[in-house]
C-alpha positions in Angstrom: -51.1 21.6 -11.0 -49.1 20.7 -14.1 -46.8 23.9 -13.4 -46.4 22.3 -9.5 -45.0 19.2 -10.9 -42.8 20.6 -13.4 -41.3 22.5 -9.9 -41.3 19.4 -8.2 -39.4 17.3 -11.3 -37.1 20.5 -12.1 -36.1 20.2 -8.1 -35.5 16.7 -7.9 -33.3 16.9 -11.3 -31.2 19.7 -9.7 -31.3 17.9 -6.2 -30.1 14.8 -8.0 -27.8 16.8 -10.1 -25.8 18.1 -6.8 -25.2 14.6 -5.6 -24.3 13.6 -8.5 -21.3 15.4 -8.9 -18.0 14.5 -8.4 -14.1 14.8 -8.4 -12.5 12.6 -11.3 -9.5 11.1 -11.4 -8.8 9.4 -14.9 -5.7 7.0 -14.9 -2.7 7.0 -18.0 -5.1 3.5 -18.4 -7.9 5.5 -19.6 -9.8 4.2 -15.8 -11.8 7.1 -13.9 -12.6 7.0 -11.0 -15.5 9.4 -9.4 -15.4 10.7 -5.5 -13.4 13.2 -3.4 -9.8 14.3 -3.5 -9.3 14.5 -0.3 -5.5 15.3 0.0 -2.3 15.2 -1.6 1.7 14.2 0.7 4.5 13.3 -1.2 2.7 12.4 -4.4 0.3 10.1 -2.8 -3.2 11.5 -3.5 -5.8 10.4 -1.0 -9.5 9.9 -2.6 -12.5 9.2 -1.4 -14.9 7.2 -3.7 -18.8 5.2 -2.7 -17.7 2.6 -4.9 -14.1 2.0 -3.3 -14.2 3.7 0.2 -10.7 5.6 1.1 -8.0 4.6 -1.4 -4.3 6.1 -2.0 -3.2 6.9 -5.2 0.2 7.0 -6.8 0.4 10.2 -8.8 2.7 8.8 -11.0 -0.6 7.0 -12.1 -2.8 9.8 -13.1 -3.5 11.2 -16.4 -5.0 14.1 -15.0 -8.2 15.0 -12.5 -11.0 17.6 -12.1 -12.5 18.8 -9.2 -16.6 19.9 -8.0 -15.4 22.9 -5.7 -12.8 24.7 -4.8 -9.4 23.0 -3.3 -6.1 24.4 -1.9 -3.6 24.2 -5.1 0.2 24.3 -3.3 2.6 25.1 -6.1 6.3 23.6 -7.3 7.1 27.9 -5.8 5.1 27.1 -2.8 2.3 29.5 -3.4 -0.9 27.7 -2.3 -4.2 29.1 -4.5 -7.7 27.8 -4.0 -9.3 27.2 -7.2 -11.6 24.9 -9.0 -9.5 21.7 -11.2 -10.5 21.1 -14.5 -8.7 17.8 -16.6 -5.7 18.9 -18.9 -4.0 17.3 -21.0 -2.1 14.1 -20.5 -0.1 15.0 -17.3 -1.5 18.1 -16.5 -4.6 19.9 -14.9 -6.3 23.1 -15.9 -6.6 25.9 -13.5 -9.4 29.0 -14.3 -7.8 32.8 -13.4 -8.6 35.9 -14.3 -5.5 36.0 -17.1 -7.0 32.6 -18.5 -7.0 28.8 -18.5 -3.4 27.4 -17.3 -2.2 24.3 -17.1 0.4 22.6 -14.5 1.9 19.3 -15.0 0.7 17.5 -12.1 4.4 16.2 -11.1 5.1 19.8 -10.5 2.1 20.0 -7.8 3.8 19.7 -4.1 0.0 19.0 -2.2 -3.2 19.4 -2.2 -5.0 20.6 0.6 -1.7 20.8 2.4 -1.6 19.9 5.8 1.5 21.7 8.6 0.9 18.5 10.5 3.7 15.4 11.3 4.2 12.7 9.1 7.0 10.2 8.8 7.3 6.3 9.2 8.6 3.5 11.8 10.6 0.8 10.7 10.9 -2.5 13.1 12.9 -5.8 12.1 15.0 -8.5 13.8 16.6 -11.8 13.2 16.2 -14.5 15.3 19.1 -18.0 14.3 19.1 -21.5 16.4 21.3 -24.4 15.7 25.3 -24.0 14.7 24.4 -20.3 15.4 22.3 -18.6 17.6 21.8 -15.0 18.4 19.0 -12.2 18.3 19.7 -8.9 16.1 16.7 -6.4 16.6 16.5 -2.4 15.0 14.0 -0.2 15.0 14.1 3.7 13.6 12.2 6.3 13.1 11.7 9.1 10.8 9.3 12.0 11.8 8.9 15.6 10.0 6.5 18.3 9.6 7.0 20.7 6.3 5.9 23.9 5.9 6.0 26.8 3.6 8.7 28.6 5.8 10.3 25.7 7.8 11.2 22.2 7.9 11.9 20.2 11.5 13.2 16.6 11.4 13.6 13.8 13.8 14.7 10.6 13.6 17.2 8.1 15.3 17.5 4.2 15.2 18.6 1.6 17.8 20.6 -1.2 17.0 21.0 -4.9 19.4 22.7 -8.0 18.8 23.0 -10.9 21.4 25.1 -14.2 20.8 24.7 -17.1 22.9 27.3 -18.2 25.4 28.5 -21.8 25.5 27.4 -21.2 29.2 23.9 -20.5 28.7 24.5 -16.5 29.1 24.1 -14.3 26.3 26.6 -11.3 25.1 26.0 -8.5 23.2 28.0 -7.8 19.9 26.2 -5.0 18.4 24.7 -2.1 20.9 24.3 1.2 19.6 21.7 3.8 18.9 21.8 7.8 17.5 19.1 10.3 17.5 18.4 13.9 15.7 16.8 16.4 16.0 17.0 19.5 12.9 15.5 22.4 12.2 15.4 24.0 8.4 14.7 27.7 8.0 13.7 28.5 4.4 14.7 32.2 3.0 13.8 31.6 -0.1 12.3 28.5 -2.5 15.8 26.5 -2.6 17.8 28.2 0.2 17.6 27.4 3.7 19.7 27.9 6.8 19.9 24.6 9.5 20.5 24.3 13.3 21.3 20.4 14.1 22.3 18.1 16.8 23.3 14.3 16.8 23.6 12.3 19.9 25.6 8.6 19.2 26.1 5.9 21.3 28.0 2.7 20.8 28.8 0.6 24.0 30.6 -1.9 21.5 33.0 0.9 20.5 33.3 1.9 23.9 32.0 5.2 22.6 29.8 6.7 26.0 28.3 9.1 23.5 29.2 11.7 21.0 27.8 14.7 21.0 27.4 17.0 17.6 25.9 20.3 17.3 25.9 22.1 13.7 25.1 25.1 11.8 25.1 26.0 8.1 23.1 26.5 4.8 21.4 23.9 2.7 19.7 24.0 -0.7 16.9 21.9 -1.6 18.1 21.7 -5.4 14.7 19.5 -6.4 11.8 18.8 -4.1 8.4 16.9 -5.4 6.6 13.7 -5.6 9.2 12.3 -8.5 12.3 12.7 -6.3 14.1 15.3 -3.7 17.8 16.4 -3.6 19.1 18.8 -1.4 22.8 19.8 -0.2 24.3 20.9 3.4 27.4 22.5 4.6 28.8 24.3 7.9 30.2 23.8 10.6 30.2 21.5 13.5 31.6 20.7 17.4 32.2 17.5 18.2 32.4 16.2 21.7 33.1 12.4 22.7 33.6 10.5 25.4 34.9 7.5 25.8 34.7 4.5 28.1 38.0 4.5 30.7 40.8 2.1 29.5 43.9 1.9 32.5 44.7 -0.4 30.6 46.5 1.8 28.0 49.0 4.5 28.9 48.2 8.0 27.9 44.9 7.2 26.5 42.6 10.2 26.1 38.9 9.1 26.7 37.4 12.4 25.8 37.5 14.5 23.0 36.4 17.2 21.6 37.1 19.6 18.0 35.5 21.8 15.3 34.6 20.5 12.6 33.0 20.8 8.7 29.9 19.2 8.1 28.9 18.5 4.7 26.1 16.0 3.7 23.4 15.4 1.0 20.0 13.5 0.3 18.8 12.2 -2.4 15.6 10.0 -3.0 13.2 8.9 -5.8 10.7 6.9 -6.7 11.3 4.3 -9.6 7.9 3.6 -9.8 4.6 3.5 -8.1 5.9 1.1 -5.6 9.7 1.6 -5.6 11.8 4.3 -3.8 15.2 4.7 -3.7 17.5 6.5 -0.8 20.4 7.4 -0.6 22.1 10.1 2.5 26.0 10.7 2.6 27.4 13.0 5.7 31.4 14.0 6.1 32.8 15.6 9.5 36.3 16.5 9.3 38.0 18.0 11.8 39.2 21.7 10.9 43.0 21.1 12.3 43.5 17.8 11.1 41.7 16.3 8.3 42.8 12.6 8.8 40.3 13.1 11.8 36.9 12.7 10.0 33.4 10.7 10.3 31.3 9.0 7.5 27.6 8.2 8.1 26.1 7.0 4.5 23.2 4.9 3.6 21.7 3.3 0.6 18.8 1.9 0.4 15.2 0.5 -1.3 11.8 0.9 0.2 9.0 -1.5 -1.5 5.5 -0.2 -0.9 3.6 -3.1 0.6 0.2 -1.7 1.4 -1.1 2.0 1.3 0.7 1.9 5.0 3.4 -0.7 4.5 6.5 -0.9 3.5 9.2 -3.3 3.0 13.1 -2.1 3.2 16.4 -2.9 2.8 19.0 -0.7 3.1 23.3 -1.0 3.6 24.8 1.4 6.3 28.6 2.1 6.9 29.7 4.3 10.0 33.5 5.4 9.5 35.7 7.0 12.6 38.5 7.3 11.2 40.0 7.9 15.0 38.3 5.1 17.3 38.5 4.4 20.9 41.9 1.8 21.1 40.9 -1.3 20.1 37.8 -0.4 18.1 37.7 -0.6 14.8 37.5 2.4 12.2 34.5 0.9 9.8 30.6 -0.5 11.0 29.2 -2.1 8.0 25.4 -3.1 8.3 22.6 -4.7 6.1 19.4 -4.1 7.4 15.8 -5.5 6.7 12.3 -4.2 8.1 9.0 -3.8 7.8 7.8 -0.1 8.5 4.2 1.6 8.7 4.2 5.3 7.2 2.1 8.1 9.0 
């Protein structure tokens, strides 16, 4: 009898045991939290707790984390290994192997459990002014991207509207334009990767029917992580435009079309848990004449709001440097929204 309920204690204890543990996370504040790591994007870690339901962490904000079981380990080299986590030092996590303990800094990790699905954002904003002035200004963009070890495919666009009010009653448009993108990264090796692209632009404004931009060349993706990502592109580029008819204007050429260079860049990073800053440059000169060139840069600041939402603010210039007659060469823009990541 007594050897029956040392069985029966000895089970409960173990059964008790199992559910007992638990992934940790302890924070740089010297917090832990107990659950499940469920996933790590972009240096958001995704963790399941009884006490907090489904949260998202900052990695930024971990001291360091262990792990029950096993979890998929994806590299700064992009080797994935499936391993059990112990906690490290400050920083950093221990991984078991058969040459020994090692240790990674955790800033260095690109995901956890990776996924090969689609993630990006939508950003949404518009101005609305009555009295001495009144008009409507509306944008929305997108930004969707799925990242593997081998390949990287982008797209993205963003539609721009504004309407003033007529002394009439009517209502004119002074702002009309959108673009679209769709790209396609081929990795060869960690950093280097060759790209196929192609822009579509439209400004009815400019009296630009569309411009059409296909482009080839080699990028390298100088740092990619959590912290911040930098990468650099160059090749080469048609560009075909068309343009609205002016009879108007003798002699006036409303298509075009030329090869050109395309070099551009990207740089982001995150100031701090909530902060990130953007930046993009891209430069299109024509090969036979190089005062016939495009510039498409941003800058910007995106405010975590939520785990979801974001707030943003970003300044846009579009440069033709050759415009239909009558259009001018620069589109400045200052742009707020309110976006929801995915």
């Amino acid at each position: 009898m007594k050897s029956a309920i040392k069985l029966a204690a000895l089970a409960a204890i173990s059964f008790g045991a199992t559910f007992a543990a638990a992934d940790t996370i302890t924070f740089k504040n010297g917090d832990k939290l107990t659950g499940t790591v469920v996933e790590m994007i972009d240096g958001k870690i995704k963790f399941k707790s009884p006490a907090v339901g489904e949260i998202v962490i900052d990695s930024l904000d971990v001291s360091t984390f262990s792990t029950d079981g096993l979890i998929d380990l994806q590299l700064a080299d992009g080797t994935i290994v499936k391993q059990q986590v112990s906690a490290g030092e400050e920083g950093k996590i221990s991984v078991s192997s058969e040459a020994g303990a090692q240790q990674y800094d955790i800033s260095s990790i690109k995901g956890i459990n990776p996924r090969t699905g689609w993630n990006g954002s939508l950003v949404g904003g518009f101005i609305i002014n009555r009295g001495n002035t009144e008009n409507e200004s509306y944008r929305a963009a997108f930004d969707i991207n799925r990242r593997s070890e081998q390949d990287r495919i982008r797209f993205g666009g963003a539609y721009n509207l504004t309407r003033e009010s007529d002394d009439d009653g009517g209502k004119t448009s002074t702002v009309d334009n959108w673009f679209t993108f769709g790209q396609y990264d081929y990795f060869f090796n960690e950093k280097l990767y060759g790209y196929a692209r192609l822009q579509v632009d439209h400004d009815r404004i400019a009296a630009l029917e569309y411009r059409i931009t296909p482009s080839l060349g080699l990028g390298y993706q100088w740092v990619e992580g959590p912290v911040w990502n930098f990468n650099t592109e160059g090749g080469v580029a048609y560009v075909y435009e068309k343009y609205e008819d002016n009879d108007d204007i003798p002699d006036f050429d409303d298509d075009d079309s030329y090869v050109a260079l395309r070099l551009a860049y990207h740089y982001d990073r995150r100031l701090n848990d909530k902060v990130l800053l953007f930046h993009n440059l891209e430069y299109i000169p024509a090969i036979d004449d190089l005062n016939n060139f495009q510039i498409n840069t941003d800058l910007g600041i995106r405010a975590d709001l939520t785990a979801k939402m974001f707030a943003e603010f970003k300044f846009e210039l579009k440069h033709d440097s050759t415009p239909a007659a009558g259009a001018k060469e620069n589109d400045f823009r200052y742009i707020f929204g309110i976006g929801w990541a995915f």
